[in-house]
N, C-alpha and C positions, 0 to 999 in steps of 0.2 A: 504494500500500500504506500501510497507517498504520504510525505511529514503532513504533518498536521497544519502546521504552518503555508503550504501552496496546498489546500484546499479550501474550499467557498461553502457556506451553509445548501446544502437541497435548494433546488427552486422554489417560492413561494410569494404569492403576493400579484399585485397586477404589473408592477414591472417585472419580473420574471419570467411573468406569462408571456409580453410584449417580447420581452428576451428571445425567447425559446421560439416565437410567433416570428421572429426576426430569421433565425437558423432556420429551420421547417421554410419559410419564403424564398432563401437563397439557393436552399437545398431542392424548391423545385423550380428554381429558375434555374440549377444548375442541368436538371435532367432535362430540356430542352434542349441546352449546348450540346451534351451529349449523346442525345439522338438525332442530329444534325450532324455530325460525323460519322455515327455507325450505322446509318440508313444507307451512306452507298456502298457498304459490304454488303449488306443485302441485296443491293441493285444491281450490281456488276460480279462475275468473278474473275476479275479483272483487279480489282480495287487491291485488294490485299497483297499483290505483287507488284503494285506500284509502277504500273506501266496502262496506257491510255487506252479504254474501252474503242476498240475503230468502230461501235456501233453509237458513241459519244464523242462525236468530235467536230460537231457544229460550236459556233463561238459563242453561241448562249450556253450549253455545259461549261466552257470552257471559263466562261465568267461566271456559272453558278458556284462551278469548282473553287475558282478564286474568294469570294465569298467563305466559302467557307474555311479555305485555308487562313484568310485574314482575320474570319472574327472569330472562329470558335476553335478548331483545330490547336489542342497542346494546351486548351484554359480551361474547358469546365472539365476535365478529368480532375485538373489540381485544385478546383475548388469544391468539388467532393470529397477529395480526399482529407481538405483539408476542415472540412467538417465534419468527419471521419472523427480527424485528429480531436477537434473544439470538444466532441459529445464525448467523447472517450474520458475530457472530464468531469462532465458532467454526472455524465453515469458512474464516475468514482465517488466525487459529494456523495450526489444520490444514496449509494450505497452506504458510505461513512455515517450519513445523516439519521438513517434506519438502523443502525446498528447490522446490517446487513452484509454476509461472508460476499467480497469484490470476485475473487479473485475465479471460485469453481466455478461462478455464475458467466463472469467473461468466456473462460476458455470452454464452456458449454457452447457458449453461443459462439465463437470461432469455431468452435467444430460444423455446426450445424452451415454456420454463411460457406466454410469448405463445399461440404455435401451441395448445398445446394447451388454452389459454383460450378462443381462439376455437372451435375447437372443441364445447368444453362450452355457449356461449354460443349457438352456431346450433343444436347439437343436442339438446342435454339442460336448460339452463337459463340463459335471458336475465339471472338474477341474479348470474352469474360473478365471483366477484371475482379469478379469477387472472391474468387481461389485467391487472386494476389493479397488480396484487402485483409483475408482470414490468414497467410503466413504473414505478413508482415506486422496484422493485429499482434499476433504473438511479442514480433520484437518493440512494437510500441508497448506493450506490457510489458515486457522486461526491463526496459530502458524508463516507466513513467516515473522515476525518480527526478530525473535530469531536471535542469533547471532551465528555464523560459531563454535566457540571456546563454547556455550554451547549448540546448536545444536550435535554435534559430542557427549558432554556427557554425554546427554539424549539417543542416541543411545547407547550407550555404555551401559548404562544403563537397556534399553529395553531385549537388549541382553544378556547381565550378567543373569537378572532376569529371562528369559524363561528358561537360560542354567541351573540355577539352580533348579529351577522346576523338570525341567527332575533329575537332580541332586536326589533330594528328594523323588521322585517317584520311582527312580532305587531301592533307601536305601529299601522305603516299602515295593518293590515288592523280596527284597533278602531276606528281613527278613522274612515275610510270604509264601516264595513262597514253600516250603517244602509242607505245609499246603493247597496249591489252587492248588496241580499239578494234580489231576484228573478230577475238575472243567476245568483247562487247556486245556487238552487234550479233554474234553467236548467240551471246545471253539471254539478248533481248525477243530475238526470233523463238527462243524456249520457254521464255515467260510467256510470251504472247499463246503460245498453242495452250500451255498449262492453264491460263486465262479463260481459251474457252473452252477447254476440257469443263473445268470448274461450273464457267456459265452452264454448259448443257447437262454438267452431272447436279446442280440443284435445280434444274427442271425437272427431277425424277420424281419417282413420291419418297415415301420417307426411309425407306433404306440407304438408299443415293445419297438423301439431304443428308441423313447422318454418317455416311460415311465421307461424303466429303467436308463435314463439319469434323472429324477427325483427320482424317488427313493434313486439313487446316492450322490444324494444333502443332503440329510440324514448324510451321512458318508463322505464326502468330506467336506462340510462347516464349521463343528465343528473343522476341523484340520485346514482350511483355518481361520478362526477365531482366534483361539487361538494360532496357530503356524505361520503357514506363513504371516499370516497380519501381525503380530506387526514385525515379524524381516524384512520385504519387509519396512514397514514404517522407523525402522532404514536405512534402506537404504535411502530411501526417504531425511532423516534428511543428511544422510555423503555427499547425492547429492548438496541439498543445499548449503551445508557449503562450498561445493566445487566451486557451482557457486557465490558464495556472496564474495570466495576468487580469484576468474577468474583462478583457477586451470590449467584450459586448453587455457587460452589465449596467452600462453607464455612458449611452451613446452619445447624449446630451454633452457631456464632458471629452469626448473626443471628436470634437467638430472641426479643429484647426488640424487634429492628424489626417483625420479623413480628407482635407482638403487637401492636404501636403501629401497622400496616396494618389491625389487625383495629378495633380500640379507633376510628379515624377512618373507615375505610373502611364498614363497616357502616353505620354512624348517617346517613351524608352519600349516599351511594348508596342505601338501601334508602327513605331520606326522597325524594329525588329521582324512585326507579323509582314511589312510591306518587302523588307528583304528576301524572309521566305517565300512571299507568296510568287513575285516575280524573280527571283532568283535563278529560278529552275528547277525541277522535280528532283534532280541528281546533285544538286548543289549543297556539299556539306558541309561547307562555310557558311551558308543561309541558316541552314539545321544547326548547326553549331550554336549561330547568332540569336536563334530563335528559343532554344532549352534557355538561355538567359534572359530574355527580355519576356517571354510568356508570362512568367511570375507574376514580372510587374503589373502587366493588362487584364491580368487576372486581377491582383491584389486592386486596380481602379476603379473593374467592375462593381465588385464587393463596396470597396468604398463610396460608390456612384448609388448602387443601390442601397445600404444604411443611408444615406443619406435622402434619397428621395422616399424612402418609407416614415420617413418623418413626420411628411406634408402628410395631408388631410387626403389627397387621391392617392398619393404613394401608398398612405393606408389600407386603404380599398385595393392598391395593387398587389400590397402584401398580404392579404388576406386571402385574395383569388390565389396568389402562389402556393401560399402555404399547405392547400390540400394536395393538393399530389406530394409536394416537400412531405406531408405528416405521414406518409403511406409509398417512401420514394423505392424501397424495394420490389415493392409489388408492379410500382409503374416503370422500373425499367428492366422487370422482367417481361411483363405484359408489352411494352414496347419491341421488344426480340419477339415474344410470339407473335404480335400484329404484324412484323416484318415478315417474318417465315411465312406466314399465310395469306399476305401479299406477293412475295416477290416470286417463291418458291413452288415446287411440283403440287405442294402438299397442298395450295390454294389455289391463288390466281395463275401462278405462276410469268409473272411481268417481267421477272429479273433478264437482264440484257434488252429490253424494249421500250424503256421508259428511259426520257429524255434528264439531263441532269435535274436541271432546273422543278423539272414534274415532280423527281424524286425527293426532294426539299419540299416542295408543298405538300405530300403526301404526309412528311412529318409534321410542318404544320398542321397538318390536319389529325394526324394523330393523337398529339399534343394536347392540340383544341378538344380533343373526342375526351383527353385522360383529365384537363382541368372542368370538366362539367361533370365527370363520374364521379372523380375526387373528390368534390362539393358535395354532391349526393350522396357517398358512401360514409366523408365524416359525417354527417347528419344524422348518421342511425348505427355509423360501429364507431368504437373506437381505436381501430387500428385497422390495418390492411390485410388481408386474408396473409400473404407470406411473411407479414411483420404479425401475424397473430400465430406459425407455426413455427417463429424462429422466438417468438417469448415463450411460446410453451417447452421445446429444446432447452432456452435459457434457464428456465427456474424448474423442471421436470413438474408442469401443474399445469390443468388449463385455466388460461387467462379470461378474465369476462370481455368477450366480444360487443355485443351487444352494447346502448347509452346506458339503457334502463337495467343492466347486471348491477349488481350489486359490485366491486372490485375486489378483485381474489388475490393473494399473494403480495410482490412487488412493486412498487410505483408504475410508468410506464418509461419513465426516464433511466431505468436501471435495463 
């Protein structure tokens, strides 16, 4: 457990609510971002080898593409995670507050977000990051002693060093590249076939789909490993740092940070997202330049949003967010299965004939579909059908579903 001293009393009260109403809004403005990204792994298979759909290659993909490489691409993964990291202390208060054992309760529920990663991973989408979220849970639990001030530069850290990576890989790949460019074009003519192999094996029904959602795992996991795990885990660390400093307890009082988030984070992220996005797909000095300045555009958002949930509509806007945010497992699973039974054999099967652009308002629409359930589902449960089988996992009980239950067991914040 951590000192006594970096923890917060339980939630309680109408600002705490407002708190917690504040997290749950970001968290579902964040699950928009990212199903705006993992929507054209479902639309192409093509996407996941990083070489260009020839059944997308009018200049309206090409600008929807862009689009999303500039605004979303590499920021709402880290701003899940890093509210991963924020509740992570929340749910230890919580626990503290109740006199309640932290520690079985956690690693119940990383067992179970495991299980039901895998899951999502064989059957709805090889791009999972909740296997990742439940090994690395672990090491955010091992490490939740750290302190706020070197938490942050360890991240810092994490991130320096992948950036550099890429860094050094660019250097190699300039230097020899003279030298591998027919090997290249070799490459590229193999990904391309592998592309629509891919395409026509998830037009199958669900043997195919699942077999090439395994296969998949091949080439997604190794980039999930080495790339997005460690910087989702910095994330994790700046979430921390943030709850162990009650960041958000007191938004009123961090007006002039917030502004100073905005005032750097803009300028340095949105210059960064412009070098990747025209850079070039291959350009790993763009990538490079980009694991750095993400953060920051990420860290603007956040602060653009605290900021306008302030106002009197921002209010109303943070409200509409917050249902899907109170219930966000269940909606970005439900998001993968609405994909698969769009794109895929097993539905409509659209994948490879829908235009970029189309593909983006489909999520749109999605989206739109999951903040009007969302509404209606907090209305009459209090949690989300998979956030009500991963609290039953957590505390070995079932939890009251239903408004009108009585509450059985743990808070809902543990």
């Amino acid at each position: 457990m951590t000192p006594p001293s970096q923890t917060e009393p339980a939630p309680a009260g109408p600002s705490a609510t407002a708190r917690l109403a504040d997290v749950d809004a970001l968290r579902g403005f964040a699950l928009f971002g990212i199903l705006m990204v993992n929507i054209p792994f479902f639309a192409s298979g093509y996407t996941l080898l990083d070489v260009p759909d020839p059944a997308r290659l009018a200049w309206h993909d090409e600008v929807a593409e862009g689009v999303v490489q500039f605004v979303f691409e590499s920021k709402f993964y880290l701003l899940f995670a890093f509210l991963f990291g924020y509740s992570f202390t929340l749910q230890i208060n919580s626990a503290a507050a109740r006199g309640l054992a932290f520690r079985p309760r956690f690693l119940r529920r990383l067992g179970a977000l495991f299980l039901i990663g895998v899951a999502n991973a064989v059957l709805l989408f090889y791009g999972d990051i909740l296997v990742t979220y439940a090994v690395l849970g672990l090491l955010l639990f091992l490490v939740r002693g750290i302190s706020p001030r070197r938490a942050l530069w360890v991240a810092g850290i994490i991130t320096g060093t992948i950036a550099l990576l890429f860094l050094i890989v660019a250097v190699l790949v300039a230097v020899i590249d003279g030298a591998s460019a027919t090997a290249t074009a070799s490459e590229q003519a193999r990904m391309l076939a592998d592309g629509r192999a891919g395409t026509e094996a998830m037009r199958g029904g669900l043997g195919s789909v699942i077999d090439q959602r395994i296969s998949s795992l091949g080439t997604s996991f190794p980039l999930i490993l080495l790339f997005q795990g460690p910087l989702a885990f910095s994330a994790f660390l700046v979430g921390l740092a943030a709850g162990k400093r009650r960041v958000l307890a007191d938004l009123a009082g961090q007006e002039r940070k917030l502004r100073l988030i905005q005032l750097v984070g803009f300028p340095v992220g949105l210059a960064g997202s412009l070098f990747y996005t025209f850079g070039g797909d291959d350009n790993l000095f763009a990538m490079a330049t980009h694991l750095v300045s993400a953060p920051f555009l990420t860290a603007a958002y956040v602060a653009t949003l605290l900021r306008v949930f302030r106002t009197a509509r921002g209010a109303r806007l943070a409200e509409v967010l917050a249902g899907p945010g109170r219930m966000a497992l269940t909606n970005y699973l439900s998001q993968s299965l609405l994909c698969v039974l769009i794109f895929t054999g097993i539905g409509l099967g659209l994948i490879g004939r829908v235009p970029y652009a189309a593909v983006l308002a489909i999520a749109v629409a999605i989206y739109s579909v999951q903040l009007v359930w969302s509404a209606w589902w907090m209305r009459r449960f209090r949690m989300g059908p998979v956030e009500w089988l991963l609290r039953a996992a957590t505390h070995l009980e079932r939890p009251a579903m239903r408004l009108r239950e009585r509450p059985r067991g743990s808070p809902a914040s543990v």
